[in-house]
C-alpha positions in Angstrom: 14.3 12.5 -11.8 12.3 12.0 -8.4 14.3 11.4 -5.3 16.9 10.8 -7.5 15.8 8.1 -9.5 15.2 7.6 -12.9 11.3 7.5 -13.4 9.5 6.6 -16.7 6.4 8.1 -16.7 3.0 8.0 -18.5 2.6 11.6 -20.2 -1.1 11.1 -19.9 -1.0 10.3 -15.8 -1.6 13.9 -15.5 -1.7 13.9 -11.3 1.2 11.4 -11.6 3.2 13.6 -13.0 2.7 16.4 -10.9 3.5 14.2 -7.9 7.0 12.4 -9.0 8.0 15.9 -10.7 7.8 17.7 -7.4 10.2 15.2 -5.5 8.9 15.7 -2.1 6.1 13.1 -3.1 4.9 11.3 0.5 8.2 12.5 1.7 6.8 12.0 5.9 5.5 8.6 4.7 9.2 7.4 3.5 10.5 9.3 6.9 8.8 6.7 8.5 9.3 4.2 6.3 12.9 4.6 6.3 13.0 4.1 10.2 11.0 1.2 10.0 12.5 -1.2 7.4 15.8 -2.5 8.4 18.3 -3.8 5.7 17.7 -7.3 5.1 14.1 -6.9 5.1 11.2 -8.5 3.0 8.6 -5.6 2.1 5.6 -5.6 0.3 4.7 -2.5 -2.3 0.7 -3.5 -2.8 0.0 -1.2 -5.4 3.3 -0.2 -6.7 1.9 1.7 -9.6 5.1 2.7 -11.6 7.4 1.6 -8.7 8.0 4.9 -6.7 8.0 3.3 -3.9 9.2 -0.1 -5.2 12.4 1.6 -5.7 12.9 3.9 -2.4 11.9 0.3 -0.3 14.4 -1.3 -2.4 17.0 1.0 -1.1 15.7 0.5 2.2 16.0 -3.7 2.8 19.2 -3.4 1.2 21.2 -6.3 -0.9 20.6 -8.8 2.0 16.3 -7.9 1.4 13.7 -8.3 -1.1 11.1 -6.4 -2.0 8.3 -7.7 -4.0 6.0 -5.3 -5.8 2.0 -5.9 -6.9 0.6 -3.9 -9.6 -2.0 -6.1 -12.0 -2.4 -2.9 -14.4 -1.2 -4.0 -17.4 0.4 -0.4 -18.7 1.7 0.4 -15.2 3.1 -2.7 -14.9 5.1 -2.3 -18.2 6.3 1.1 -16.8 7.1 -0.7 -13.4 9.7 -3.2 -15.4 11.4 -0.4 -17.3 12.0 1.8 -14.1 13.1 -1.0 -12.4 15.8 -1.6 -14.9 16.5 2.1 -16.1 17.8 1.9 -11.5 19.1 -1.4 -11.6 17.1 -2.6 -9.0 18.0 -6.2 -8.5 16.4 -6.9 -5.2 12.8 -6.7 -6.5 10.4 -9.3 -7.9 7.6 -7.7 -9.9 4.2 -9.4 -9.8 1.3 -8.5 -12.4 -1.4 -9.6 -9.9 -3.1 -7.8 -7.0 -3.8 -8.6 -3.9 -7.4 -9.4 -2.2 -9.6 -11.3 0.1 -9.8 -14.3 -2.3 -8.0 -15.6 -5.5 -9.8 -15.1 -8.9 -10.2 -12.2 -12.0 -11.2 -9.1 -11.3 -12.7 -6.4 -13.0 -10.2 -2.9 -12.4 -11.6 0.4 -13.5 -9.6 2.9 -15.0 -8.6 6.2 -14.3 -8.2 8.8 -17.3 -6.0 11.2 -16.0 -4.8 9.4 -12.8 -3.3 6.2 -13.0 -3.1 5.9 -8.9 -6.6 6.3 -9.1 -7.1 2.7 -10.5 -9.9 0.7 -8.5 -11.9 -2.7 -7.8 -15.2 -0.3 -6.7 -17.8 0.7 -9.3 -17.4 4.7 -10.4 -20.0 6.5 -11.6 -17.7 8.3 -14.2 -17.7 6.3 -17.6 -14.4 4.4 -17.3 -12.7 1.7 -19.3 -11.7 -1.5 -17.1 -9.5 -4.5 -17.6 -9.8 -8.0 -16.3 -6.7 -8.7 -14.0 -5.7 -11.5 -11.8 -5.8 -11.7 -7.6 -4.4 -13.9 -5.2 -4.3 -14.4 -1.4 -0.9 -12.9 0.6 -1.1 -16.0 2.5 -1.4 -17.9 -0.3 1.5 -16.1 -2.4 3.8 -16.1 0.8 3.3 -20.1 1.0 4.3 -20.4 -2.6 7.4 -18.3 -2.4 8.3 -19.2 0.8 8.6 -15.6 2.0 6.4 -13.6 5.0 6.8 -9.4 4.8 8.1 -7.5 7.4 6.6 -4.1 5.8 3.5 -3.5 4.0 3.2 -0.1 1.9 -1.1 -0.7 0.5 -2.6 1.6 -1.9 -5.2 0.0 -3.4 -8.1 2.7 -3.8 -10.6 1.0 -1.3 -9.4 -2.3 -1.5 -7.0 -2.2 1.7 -9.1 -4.5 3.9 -10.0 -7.0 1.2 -5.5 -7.2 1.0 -5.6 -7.6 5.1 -8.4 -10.4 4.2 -5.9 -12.3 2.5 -3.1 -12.5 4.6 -5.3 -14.0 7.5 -3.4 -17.5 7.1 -0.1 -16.0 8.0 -1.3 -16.2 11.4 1.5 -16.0 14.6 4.2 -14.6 11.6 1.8 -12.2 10.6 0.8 -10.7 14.1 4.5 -10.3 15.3 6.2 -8.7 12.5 4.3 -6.4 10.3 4.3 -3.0 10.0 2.2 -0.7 7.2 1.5 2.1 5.5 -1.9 2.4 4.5 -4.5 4.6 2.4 -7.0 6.0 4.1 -8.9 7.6 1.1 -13.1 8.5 2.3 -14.1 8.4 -1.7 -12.0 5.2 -2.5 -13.7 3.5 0.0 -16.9 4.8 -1.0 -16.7 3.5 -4.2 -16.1 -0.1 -2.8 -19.0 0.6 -0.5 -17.1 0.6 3.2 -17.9 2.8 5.7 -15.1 5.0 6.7 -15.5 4.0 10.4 -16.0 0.8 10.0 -12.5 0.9 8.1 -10.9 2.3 11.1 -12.4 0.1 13.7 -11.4 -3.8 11.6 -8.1 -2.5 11.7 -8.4 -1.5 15.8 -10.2 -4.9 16.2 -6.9 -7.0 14.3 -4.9 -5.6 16.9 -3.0 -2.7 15.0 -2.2 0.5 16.4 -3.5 3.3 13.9 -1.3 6.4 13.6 -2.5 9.1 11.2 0.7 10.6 9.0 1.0 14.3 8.7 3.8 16.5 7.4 5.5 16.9 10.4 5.3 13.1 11.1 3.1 10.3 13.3 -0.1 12.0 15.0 -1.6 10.5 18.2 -3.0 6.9 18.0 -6.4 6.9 16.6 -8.7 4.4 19.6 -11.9 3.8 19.6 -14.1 6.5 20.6 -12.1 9.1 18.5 -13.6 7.1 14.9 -16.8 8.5 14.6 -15.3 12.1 14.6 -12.3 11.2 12.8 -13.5 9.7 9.9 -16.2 12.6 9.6 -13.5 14.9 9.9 -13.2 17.0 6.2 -10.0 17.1 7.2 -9.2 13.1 7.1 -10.6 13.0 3.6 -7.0 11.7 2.1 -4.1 10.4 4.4 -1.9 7.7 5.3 -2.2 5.9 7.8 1.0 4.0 9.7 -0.2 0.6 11.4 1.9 -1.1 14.1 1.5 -4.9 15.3 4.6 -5.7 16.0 4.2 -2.7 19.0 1.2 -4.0 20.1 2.1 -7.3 20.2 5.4 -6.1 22.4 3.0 -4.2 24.6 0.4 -6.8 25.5 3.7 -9.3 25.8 4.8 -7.1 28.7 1.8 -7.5 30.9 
C-alpha cells in the first residue's frame, strides 16, 4: 500500500520500490498538487510510470474530471492498467505513447534497476531500449477534444521537447495550465540541454518557476538567479512548480 492505494509493483524496480514502500513519496509535490487541481479538472500525468500519481490526480479532479495518463514503456504500462483496476479508477484514460516536440517512434533506453529512470537521451551505461510511439499534446488534445488544466512531467530530460508539443494550444494553453516539473541536471545531460538554458525557455514562455522543497514552494526562480541556481549541487534533483495561469492574471491586471 502507498498512500493508501493498492500498488503493483515491479520487484526488480529496485529505487521504485523503495519510494512507493515509504509512503511519503513527493509528499510536498501532491501538497501542492492537491491545492491546485480542482474537482472536475482535466490533468495530464506525462510519465505516469506505474500510475502513482495517475491515481492520487485521479482522486484529485474527482468524478466530474479526467485524468489521462502517458507512459509508452511497454512493462510499466502493463503495471499502470493493473493498478488502475486493482483502485477502480474509472476517471482515467491510459495512453501507451509519450509525449514530445514532434510525432514519430522513438528509441527509449532502459533503466536496470530504476524504472523512473527511463529516457529519450543516449547513456553511457550499456542499456536495452525499446522503440515506442510519440505524439504532439496539441495534436492529441485536438483529437480528443480535451485541453489540461494540470500537467505533472517526468520525462528524464525530455520536459521541453513535451512543452514543444503543446505550442498549438495557444490562448487555452497560456491561461490555464499549471505543472509540476522535473528538474533533474543528469537527465538533461543525457539529452544534451544545458541546465540554464532549461530554466530560462521556461522564464521566456511566460511561467513562473517555483522550486519545491519539503516544507513547500521556495521563492520564484528570475532571471539573474539561473546561472547560480542551476550550478547549485544542491538543485541537482527537484521539482519544479510552474504557474501561467498567475502570470497571465498578473500581467492582465496592469
Amino acid at each position: 500500500m502507498a498512500r493508501g492505494w493498492r500498488l503493483r509493483l515491479n520487484p526488480q524496480d529496485r529505487v521504485g520500490l523503495l519510494h512507493y514502500l515509504a509512503g511519503d513519496y513527493e509528499a510536498a509535490e501532491l501538497k501542492l498538487a492537491q491545492a491546485a487541481v480542482r474537482p472536475g479538472s482535466v490533468a495530464f500525468d506525462v510519465g505516469a510510470n506505474i500510475g502513482y500519481w495517475t491515481l492520487e490526480l485521479s482522486r484529485m479532479v474527482g468524478a466530474r474530471g479526467h485524468v489521462f495518463a502517458f507512459e509508452p514503456e511497454p512493462e510499466n504500462f502493463q503495471l499502470l492498467l493493473a493498478n488502475l483496476r486493482l483502485n477502480g479508477a474509472t476517471n482515467v484514460t491510459p495512453v501507451p505513447i509519450g509525449l514530445s516536440s514532434a510525432a514519430g517512434d522513438r528509441r527509449l533506453f532502459r533503466s536496470n534497476s530504476n524504472a523512473g529512470d527511463y529516457s529519450f537521451g543516449r547513456v553511457n551505461d550499456a542499456r536495452d531500449s525499446v522503440i515506442v510511439r510519440c505524439e504532439r499534446m496539441d495534436q492529441f488534445c485536438d483529437e480528443n477534444r480535451c485541453r489540461p488544466d494540470f500537467l505533472k512531467v517526468d520525462v528524464q530530460g525530455h520536459e521541453l521537447e513535451v512543452f514543444e508539443g503543446a505550442r498549438g494550444l495557444g490562448a487555452d494553453w497560456d491561461s490555464v495550465v499549471q505543472a509540476v516539473v522535473e528538474f533533474d541536471r543528469d537527465s538533461l545531460a543525457r539529452s544534451q540541454i544545458d541546465a540554464a538554458e532549461f530554466l530560462r525557455r521556461f522564464l521566456t514562455e511566460g511561467f513562473e518557476l517555483r522550486p519545491i522543497r519539503r516544507d513547500g514552494l521556495a521563492d520564484p526562480i528570475t532571471v539573474a538567479d539561473i546561472t547560480a541556481f542551476s550550478a547549485d549541487p544542491m538543485n541537482d534533483r527537484l521539482n519544479l512548480f510552474l504557474d501561467h495561469a498567475r502570470v497571465t492574471a498578473e500581467r492582465a491586471a496592469y
